[in-house]
C-alpha positions, 0 to 999 in steps of 0.5 A: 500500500502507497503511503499517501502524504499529507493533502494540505496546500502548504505541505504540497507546496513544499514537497514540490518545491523540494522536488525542484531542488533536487532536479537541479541538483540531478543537472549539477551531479557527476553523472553522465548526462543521460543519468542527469537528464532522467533524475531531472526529468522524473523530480520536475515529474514529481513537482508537477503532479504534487501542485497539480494535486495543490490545484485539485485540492484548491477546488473542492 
């Protein structure tokens, strides 16, 4: 069973926020650049589907 974080705005926010920082700190690592690309591309995924929650969550 998937643990399902918290569904306040603000604790959204932040976790995307975090997920931000990690994609660019995923470009700056010493990786091959496909490595880099992919972490990058699966944490901008992450933030974009927690305020994409944030939204949803806004409207109800």
């Amino acid at each position: 069973m998937k643990h399902d974080p918290a569904l306040n705005p603000s604790a959204l926010r932040q976790r995307a926020a975090a997920h931000r920082a990690m994609a660019l700190s995923a470009l700056r690592a010493d990786s091959s650049l496909s490595v880099r690309l992919r972490r990058y591309n699966a944490h901008m995924a992450k933030a974009r589907g927690l305020e994409a929650r944030e939204v949803q969550h806004g409207q109800h």
